[in-house]
Structures are given as structure tokens and as C-alpha cells.
C-alpha positions as a Markdown table, in Angstrom:
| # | Residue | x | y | z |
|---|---|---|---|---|
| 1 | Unk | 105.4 | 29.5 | 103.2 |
| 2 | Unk | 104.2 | 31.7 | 100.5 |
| 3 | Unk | 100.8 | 31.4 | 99.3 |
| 4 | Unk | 101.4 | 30.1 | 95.3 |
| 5 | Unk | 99.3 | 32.4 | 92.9 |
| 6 | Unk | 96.5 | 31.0 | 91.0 |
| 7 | Unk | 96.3 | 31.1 | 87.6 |
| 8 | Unk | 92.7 | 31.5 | 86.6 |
| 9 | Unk | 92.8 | 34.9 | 88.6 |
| 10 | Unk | 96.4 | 36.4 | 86.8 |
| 11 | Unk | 94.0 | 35.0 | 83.4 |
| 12 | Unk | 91.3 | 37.1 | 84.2 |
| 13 | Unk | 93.4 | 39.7 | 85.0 |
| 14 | Unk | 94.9 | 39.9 | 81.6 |
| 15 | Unk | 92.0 | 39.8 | 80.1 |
| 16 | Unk | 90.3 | 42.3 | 81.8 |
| 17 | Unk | 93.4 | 44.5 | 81.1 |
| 18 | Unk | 93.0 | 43.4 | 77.1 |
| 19 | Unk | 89.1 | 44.2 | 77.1 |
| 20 | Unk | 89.5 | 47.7 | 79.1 |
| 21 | Unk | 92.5 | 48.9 | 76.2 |
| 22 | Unk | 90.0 | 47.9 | 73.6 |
| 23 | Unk | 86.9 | 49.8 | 75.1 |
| 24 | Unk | 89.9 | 53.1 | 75.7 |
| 25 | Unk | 90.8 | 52.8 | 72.1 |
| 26 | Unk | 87.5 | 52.6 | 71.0 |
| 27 | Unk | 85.8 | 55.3 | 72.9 |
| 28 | Unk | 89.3 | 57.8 | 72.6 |
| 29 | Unk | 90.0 | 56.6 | 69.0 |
| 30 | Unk | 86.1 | 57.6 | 68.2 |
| 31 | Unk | 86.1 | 54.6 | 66.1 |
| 32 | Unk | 88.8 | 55.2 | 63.6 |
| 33 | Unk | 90.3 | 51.7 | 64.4 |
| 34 | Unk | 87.4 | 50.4 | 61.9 |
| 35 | Unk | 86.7 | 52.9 | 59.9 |
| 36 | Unk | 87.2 | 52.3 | 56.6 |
| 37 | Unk | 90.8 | 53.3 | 54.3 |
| 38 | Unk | 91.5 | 53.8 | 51.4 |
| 39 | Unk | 94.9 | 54.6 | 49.9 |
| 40 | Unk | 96.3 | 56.7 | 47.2 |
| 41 | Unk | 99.4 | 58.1 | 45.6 |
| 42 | Unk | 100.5 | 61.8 | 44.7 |
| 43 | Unk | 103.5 | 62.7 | 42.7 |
| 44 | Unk | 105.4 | 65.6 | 43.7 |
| 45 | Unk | 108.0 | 66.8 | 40.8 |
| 46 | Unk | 109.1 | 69.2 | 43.4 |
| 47 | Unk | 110.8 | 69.3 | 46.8 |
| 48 | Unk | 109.2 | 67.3 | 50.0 |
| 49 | Unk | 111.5 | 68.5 | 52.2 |
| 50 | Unk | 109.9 | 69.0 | 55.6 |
| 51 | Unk | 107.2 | 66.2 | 54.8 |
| 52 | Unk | 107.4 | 63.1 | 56.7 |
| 53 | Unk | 105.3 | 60.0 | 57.2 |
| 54 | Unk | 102.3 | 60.4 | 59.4 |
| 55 | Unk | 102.1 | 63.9 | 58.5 |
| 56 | Unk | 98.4 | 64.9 | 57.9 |
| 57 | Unk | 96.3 | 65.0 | 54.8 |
| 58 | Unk | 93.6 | 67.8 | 55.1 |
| 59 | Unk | 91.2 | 69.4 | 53.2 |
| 60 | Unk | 90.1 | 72.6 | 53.4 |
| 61 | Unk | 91.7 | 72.3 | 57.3 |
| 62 | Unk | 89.9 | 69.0 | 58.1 |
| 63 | Unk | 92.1 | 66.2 | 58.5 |
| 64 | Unk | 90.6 | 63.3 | 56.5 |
| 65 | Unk | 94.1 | 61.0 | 56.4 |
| 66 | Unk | 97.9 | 61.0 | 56.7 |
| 67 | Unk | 101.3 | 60.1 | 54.8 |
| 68 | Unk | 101.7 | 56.7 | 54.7 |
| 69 | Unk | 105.0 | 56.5 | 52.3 |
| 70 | Unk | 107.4 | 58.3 | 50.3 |
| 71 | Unk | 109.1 | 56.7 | 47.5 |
| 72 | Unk | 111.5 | 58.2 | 45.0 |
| 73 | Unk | 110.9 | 57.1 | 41.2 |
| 74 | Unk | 113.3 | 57.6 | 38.8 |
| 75 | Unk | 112.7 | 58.1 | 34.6 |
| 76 | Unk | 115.5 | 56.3 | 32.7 |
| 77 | Unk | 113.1 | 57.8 | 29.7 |
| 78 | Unk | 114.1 | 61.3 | 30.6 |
| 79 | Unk | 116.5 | 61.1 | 33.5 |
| 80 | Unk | 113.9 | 62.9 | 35.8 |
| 81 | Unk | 113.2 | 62.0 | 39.3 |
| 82 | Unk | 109.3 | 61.9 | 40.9 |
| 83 | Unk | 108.3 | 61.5 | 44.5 |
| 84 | Unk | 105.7 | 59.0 | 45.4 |
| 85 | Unk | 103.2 | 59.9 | 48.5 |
| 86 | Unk | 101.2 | 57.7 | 49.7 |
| 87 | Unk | 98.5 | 58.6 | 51.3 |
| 88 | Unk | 95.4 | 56.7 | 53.2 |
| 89 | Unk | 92.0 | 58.8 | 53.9 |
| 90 | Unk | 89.8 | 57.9 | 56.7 |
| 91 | Unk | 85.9 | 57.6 | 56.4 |
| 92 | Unk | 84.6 | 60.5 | 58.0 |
| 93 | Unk | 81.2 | 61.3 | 58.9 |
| 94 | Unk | 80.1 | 64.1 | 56.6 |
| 95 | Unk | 76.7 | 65.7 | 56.5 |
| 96 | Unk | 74.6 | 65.1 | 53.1 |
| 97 | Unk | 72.5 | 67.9 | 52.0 |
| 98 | Unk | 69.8 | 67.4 | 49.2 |
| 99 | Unk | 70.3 | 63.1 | 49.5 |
| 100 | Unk | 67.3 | 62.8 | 46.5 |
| 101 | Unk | 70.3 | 63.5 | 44.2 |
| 102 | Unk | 72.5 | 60.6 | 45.6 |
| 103 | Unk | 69.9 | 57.7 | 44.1 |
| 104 | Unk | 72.1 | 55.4 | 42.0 |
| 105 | Unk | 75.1 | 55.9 | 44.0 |
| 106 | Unk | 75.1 | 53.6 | 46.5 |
| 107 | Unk | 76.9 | 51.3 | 44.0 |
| 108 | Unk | 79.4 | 54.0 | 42.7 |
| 109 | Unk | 82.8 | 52.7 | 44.5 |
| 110 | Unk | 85.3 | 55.1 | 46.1 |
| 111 | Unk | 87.8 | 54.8 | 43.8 |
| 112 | Unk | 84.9 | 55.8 | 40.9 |
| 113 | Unk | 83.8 | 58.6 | 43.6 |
| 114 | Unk | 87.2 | 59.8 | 44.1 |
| 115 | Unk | 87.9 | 60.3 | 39.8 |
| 116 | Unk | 84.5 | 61.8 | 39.6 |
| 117 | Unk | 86.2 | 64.4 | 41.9 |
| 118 | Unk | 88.9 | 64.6 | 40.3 |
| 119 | Unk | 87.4 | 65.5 | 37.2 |
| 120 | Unk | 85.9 | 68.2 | 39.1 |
| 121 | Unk | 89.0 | 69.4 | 39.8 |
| 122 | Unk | 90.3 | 67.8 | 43.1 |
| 123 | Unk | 94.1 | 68.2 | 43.3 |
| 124 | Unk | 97.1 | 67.3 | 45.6 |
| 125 | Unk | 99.7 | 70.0 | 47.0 |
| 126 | Unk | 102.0 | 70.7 | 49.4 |
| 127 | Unk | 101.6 | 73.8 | 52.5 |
| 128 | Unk | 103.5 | 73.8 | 55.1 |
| 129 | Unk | 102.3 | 73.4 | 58.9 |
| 130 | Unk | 104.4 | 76.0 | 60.4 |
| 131 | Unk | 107.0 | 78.0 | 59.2 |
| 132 | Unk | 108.7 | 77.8 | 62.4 |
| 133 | Unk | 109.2 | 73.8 | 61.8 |
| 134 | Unk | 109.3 | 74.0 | 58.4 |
| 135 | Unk | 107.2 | 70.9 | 58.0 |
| 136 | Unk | 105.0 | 70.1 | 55.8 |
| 137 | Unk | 101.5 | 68.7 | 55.0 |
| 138 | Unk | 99.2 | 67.3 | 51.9 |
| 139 | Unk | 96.3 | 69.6 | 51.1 |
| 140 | Unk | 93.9 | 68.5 | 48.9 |
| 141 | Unk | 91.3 | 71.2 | 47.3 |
| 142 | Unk | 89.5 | 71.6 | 44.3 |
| 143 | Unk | 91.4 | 73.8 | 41.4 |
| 144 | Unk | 89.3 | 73.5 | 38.3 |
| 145 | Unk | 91.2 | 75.9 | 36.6 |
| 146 | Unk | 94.3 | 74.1 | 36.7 |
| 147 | Unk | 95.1 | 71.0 | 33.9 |
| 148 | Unk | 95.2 | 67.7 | 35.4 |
| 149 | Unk | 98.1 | 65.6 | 34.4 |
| 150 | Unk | 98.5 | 62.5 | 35.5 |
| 151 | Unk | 102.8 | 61.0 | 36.5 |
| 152 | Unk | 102.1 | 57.6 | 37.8 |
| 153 | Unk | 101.4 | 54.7 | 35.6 |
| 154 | Unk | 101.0 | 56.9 | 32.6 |
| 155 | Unk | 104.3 | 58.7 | 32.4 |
| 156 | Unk | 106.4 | 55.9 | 34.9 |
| 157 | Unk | 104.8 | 52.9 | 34.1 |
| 158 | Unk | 105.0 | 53.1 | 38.3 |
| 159 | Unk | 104.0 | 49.4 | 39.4 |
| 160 | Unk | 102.1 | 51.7 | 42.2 |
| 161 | Unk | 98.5 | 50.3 | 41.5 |
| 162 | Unk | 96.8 | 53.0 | 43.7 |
| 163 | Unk | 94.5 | 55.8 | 42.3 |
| 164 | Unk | 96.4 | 58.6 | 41.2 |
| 165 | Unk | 95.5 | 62.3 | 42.7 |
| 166 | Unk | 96.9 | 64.9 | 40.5 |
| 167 | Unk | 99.3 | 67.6 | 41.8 |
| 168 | Unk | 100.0 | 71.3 | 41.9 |
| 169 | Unk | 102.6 | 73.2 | 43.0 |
| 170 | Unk | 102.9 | 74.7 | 46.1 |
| 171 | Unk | 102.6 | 78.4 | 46.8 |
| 172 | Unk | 106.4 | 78.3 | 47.5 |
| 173 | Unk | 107.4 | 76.9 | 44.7 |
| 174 | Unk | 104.9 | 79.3 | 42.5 |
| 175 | Unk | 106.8 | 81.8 | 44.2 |
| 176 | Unk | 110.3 | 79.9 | 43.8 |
| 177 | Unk | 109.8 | 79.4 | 39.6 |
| 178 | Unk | 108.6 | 83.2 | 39.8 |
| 179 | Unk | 112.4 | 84.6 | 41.1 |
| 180 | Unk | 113.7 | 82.3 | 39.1 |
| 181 | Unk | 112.4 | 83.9 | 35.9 |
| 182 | Unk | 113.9 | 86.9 | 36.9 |
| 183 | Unk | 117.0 | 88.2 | 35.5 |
| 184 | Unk | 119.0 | 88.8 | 38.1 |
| 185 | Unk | 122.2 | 89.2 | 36.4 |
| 186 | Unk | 120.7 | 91.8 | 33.9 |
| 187 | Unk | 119.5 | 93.8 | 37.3 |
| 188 | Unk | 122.9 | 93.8 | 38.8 |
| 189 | Unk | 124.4 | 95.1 | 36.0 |
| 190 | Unk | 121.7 | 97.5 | 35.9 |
| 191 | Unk | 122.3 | 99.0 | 39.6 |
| 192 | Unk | 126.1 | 98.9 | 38.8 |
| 193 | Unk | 125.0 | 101.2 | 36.4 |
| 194 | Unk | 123.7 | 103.2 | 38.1 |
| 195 | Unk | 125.8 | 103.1 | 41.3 |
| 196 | Unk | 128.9 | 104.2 | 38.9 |
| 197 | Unk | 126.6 | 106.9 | 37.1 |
| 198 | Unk | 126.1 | 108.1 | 40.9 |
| 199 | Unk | 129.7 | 108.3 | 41.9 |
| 200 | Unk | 130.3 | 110.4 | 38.7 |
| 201 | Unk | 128.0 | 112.8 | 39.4 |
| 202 | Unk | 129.3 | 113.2 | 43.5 |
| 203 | Unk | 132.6 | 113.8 | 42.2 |
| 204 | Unk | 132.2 | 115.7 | 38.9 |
| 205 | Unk | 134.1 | 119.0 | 39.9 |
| 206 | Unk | 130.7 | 120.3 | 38.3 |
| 207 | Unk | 128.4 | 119.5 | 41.1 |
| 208 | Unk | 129.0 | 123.0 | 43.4 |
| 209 | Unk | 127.7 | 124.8 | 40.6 |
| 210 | Unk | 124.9 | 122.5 | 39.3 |
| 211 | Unk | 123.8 | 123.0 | 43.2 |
| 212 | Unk | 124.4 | 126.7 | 42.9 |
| 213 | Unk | 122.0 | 126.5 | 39.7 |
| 214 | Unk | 119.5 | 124.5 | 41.2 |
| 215 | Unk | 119.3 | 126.9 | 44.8 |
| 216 | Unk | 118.9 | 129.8 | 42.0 |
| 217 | Unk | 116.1 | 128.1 | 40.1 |
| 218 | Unk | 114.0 | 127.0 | 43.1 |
| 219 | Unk | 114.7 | 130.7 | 44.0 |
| 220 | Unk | 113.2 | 131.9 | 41.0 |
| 221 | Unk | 110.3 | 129.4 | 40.8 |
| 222 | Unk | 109.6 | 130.6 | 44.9 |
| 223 | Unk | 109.2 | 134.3 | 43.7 |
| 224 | Unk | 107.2 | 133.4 | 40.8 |
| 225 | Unk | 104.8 | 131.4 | 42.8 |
| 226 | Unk | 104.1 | 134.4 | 45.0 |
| 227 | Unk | 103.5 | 136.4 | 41.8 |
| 228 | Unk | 101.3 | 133.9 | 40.3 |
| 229 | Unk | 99.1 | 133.4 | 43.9 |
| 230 | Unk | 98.6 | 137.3 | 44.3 |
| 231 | Unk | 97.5 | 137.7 | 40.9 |
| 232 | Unk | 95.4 | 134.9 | 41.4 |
| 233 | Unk | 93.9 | 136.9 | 44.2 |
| 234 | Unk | 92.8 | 139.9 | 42.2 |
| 235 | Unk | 91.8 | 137.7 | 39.2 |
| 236 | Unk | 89.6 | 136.2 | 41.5 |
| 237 | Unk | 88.1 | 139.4 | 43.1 |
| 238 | Unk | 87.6 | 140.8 | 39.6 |
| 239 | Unk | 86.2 | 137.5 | 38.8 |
| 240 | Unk | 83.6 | 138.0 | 41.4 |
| 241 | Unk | 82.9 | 141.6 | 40.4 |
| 242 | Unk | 82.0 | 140.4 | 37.1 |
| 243 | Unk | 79.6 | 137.4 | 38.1 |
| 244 | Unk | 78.0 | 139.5 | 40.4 |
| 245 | Unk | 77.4 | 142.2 | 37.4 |
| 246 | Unk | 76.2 | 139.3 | 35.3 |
| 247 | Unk | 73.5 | 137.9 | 38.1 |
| 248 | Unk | 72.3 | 141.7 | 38.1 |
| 249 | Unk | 71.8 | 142.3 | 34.6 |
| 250 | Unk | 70.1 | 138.7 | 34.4 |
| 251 | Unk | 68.0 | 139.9 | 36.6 |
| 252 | Unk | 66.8 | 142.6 | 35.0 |
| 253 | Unk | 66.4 | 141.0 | 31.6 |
| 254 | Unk | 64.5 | 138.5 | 33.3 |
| 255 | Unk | 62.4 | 141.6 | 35.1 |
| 256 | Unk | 61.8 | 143.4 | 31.4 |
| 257 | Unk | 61.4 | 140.1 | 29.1 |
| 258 | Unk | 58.4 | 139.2 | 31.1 |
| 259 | Unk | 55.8 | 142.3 | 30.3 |
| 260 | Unk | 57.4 | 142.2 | 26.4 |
| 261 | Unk | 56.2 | 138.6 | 26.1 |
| 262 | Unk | 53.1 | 139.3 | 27.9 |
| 263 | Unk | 52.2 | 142.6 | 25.6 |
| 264 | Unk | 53.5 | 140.1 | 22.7 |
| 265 | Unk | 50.9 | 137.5 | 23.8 |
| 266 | Unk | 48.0 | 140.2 | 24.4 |
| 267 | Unk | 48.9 | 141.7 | 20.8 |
| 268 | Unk | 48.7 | 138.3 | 19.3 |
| 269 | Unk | 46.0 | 137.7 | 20.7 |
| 270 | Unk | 44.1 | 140.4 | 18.9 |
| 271 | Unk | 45.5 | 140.0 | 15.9 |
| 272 | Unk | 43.8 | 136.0 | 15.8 |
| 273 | Unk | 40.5 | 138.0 | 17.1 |
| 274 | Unk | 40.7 | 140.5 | 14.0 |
| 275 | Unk | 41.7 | 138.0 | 11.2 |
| 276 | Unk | 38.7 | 135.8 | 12.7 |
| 277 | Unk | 36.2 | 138.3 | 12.5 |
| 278 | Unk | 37.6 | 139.8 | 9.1 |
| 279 | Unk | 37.0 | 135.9 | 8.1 |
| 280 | Unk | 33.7 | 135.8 | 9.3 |
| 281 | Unk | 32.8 | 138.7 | 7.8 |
| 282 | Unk | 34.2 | 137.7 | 4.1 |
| 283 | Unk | 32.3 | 134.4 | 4.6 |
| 284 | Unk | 29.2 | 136.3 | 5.2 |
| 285 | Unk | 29.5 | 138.8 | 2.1 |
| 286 | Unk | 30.6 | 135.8 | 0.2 |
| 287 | Unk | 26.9 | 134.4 | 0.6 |
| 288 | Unk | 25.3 | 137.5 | -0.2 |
| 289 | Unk | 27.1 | 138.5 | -3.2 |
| 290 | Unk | 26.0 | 134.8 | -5.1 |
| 291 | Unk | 22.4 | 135.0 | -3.7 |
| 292 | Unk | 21.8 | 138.6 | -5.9 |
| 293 | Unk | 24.4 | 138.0 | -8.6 |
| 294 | Unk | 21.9 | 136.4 | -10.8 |
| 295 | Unk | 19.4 | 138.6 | -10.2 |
| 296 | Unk | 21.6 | 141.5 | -11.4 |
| 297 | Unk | 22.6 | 139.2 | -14.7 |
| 298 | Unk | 19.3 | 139.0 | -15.4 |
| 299 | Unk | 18.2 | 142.6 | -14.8 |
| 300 | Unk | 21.2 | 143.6 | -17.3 |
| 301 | Unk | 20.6 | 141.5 | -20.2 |
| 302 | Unk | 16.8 | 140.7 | -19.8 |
| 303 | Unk | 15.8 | 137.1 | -22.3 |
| 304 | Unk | 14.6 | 138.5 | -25.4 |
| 305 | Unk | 10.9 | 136.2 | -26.9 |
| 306 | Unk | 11.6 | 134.0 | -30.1 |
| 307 | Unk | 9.5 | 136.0 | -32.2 |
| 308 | Unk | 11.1 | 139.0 | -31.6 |
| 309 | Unk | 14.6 | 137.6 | -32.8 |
| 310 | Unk | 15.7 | 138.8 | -36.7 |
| 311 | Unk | 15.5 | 136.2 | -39.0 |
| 312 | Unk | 18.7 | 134.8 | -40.5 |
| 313 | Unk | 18.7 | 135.7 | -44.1 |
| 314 | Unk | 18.3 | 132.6 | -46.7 |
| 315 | Unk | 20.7 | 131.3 | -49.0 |
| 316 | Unk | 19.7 | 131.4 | -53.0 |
| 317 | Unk | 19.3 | 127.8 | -54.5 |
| 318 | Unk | 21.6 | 126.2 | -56.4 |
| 319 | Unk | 20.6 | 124.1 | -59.2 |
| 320 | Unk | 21.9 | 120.8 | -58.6 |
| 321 | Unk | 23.7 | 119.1 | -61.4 |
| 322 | Unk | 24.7 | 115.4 | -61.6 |
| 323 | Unk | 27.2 | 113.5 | -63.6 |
| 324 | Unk | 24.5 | 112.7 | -66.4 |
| 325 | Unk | 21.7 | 114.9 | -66.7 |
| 326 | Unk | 19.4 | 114.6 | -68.8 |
């Protein structure tokens, strides 16, 4: 007879089995099991074609989450049509640089943390994986520059209540509105144009001697050229003659101007000594002259005494007669 099983070793076998899948999830899931989640949504006017749920959400290549939902919304406002994604981002580790700025925060919550970011800038759009697959991903980035506009509960009145990341387009669709803009109807008519201008020309009966005309000229403008280069070539050596004449006769300029200006100097010179000494000398004669010019006066026109000077002669009295005499 068969030996019956016991029961308390297939229970410890199960369990055993249970507790070594939870230690290999934890130590090959690194601990994402319990990290912490948080969800958002991102609405995508735009395409999604190639994005699916589980696809990744990185940013700036680090995956930090994945695609959770897709949802289509419609606008019975303005008949227009929105895609929901939903998205849920892992806790990560990340490395904190200058942490004396982060006092205060500990009680900022993520959601706060995450529209403090996207005040900053932080946006939502679409890139694709591969373009072999044709699948796509979320990337989320910061784009200051660009306006941030908000589709869910504002513009829907979506009953979504998840933080909202704004979206951009993606570079394909950027690229997609851009040929759109173009008019490609006005260019086709253009190069019919120009295909039927063409096909005039190739069979005007004109053409053999238009071709004739243009041999002829290139001809011409051949012979010309070789006219124009050789007298170029004796311009150029009469061109050298003449510098050559002109570095000689600056030379000797240059080998007769400098005894001029030194005789000039040397005759200046002198001519400062002379009007110096001829100033001295007038200085000196200057002194001389009023030293004996009063002498001289004197020796002319010697002071005469006062009792050798004539007399004035008197006046005869005049009787003196009043109003009344008497």
C-alpha cells in the first residue's frame, strides 16, 4: 500500500514556495511593489496611435512610470474629441543636491510638488519608441516657453479627478500641421506651369537656332576672356614697372629730405641764437640809455635860481567903485 501524504509537509511546502516568490519579487522588482504611485491624466487632442497601455512614461530617458488607461472624451460643447492618458509615476530614488533649500517641504504633497512643476514648465507629449514599431511613449520635459492650457475638468468638465499634466504636440505632428499649411495645390499648378512652359520651348521650331546663338555667344565670351587675361598680363607687368619706379623715387626723396630738414634744423637753430643775443643786447642798451638820459636833460636845460627869473610885470589899480559911494 501507498504511503498517504501528510499534510503539514505539502503546507509547508506551499508556503515555502509563497515566501521564496515574495523574497524574488522583492529583490528582482528592486522594491517597486511598495513604492509609492501616484496617478495622473494627459490630454492628447492629437493622434495616439501606436500608444498602448503599459507603454512607458520617461523623462529625459528615465522611466519614472507607465500608461495606465486611455479614454476617449467627447465635447458635445464643440463636437471635438480628447484622449485621456492615464498615467501612474513610481517613486524613484533621486539624488538631492543643495537639501538646505528643501526646509519647509517636507509637508508640500505630491500633487502640490507636481503643479509647482508644472508652473515651471513641465509638460506631457508623445515620441515614439522606434520607428520600426511605430509605437509610442509619454515623455515628460520641461518647455517653459510653451503656454500651459489645461483640457480636463476645465474645458470637459471630465469627472477624471486626477492632476492634470499639460500637453504639447509631438514633433510629428509639429511637422504634420507644418505640410499641412502648405499650399499644395497652388505648387502643382505652379510646376504644371512650368512643365508646359518646358515642353514649349523643346518643341518651338525656334530652338536649333536659339542653340546656334547660344554656341556663338559662349564663342565670343571664350575669345574675349583670352583677350581680357593677356591684357591682364601686361597690365600687370606694367603695373609692377611702375611700383618698382615709385619704391625708387621714394627712396630717394626719403635719401634727400633728410639733410634738407637737418640744414633746416641747424639754420633754425641759429636764427633762435641771433634773435637771443640781439634781445639781450637791446635789454642791455635799454638800461643804459635811462641810467644817462637824465643826466643829458639836465646838462641841456640847466635849473635857472629864483632870483635870476624876470619879474612878471604888474597890473595898474583899479579904483574900486560900489553901488553907493559916498
Amino acid at each position: 500500500m501507498s504511503k498517504k501524504a501528510s499534510t503539514t509537509a505539502i503546507g509547508i511546502f506551499v508556503i515555502g514556495a509563497v515566501l521564496l516568490a515574495v523574497v524574488a519579487v522583492v529583490i528582482f522588482g528592486g522594491g517597486k511593489y511598495f513604492s509609492k504611485k501616484y496617478n495622473y491624466v494627459a490630454y492628447f487632442s492629437g493622434s495616439v496611435k501606436g500608444l498602448n497601455v503599459g507603454a512607458p512614461v520617461l523623462f529625459r530617458g528615465v522611466k519614472i512610470g507607465s500608461v495606465t488607461d486611455i479614454d476617449m472624451e467627447f465635447n458635445a460643447k464643440d463636437m471635438t474629441f480628447l484622449i485621456a492618458v492615464s498615467i501612474q509615476l513610481v517613486e524613484s530614488t533621486t539624488h538631492v543636491v543643495n537639501e538646505e533649500y528643501t526646509e519647509g517641504m517636507e509637508e508640500t504633497t505630491q500633487d502640490e510638488l507636481v503643479i509647482d512643476l508644472i508652473n515651471r514648465g513641465l509638460r506631457a507629449q508623445l515620441a515614439p519608441q522606434s520607428f520600426i514599431t511605430g509605437l509610442l511613449f509619454v515623455n515628460l520635459d520641461f518647455f517653459p516657453e510653451t503656454q500651459s492650457t489645461l483640457q480636463g475638468t476645465e474645458t470637459l468638465g471630465s469627472d477624471i479627478e486626477l492632476t492634470e499634466i499639460p500637453t504639447i504636440p509631438s514633433n510629428m505632428e509639429e511637422l504634420a500641421q507644418t505640410f499641412e499649411k502648405l499650399p499644395f495645390k497652388q505648387i502643382a499648378q505652379n510646376l504644371a506651369g512650368m512643365t508646359a512652359s518646358i515642353d514649349r520651348l523643346v518643341s518651338s521650331p525656334k530652338l536649333p537656332a536659339i542653340l546656334n546663338s547660344v554656341d556663338d555667344a559662349a564663342a565670343t565670351f571664350n575669345q574675349t576672356m583670352i583677350n581680357v587675361s593677356s591684357q591682364i598680363a601686361s597690365l600687370s607687368t606694367d603695373l609692377k614697372k611702375t611700383i618698382n619706379n615709385t619704391n625708387r623715387l621714394v627712396n630717394n626723396l626719403n635719401q634727400q629730405v633728410d639733410p634738407m630738414a637737418k640744414g633746416f634744423i641747424d639754420t633754425t637753430d641759429a636764427a633762435t641764437n641771433a634773435l637771443n643775443q640781439a634781445r639781450d643786447t637791446l635789454s642791455l642798451e635799454k638800461g643804459r640809455a635811462l641810467t644817462w638820459l637824465p643826466a643829458y636833460i639836465r646838462r641841456l636845460h640847466p635849473p635857472r635860481p629864483l632870483w635870476n627869473r624876470p619879474t612878471p610885470p604888474c597890473r595898474p589899480l583899479t579904483p574900486w567903485r560900489g553901488k553907493n559911494p559916498r
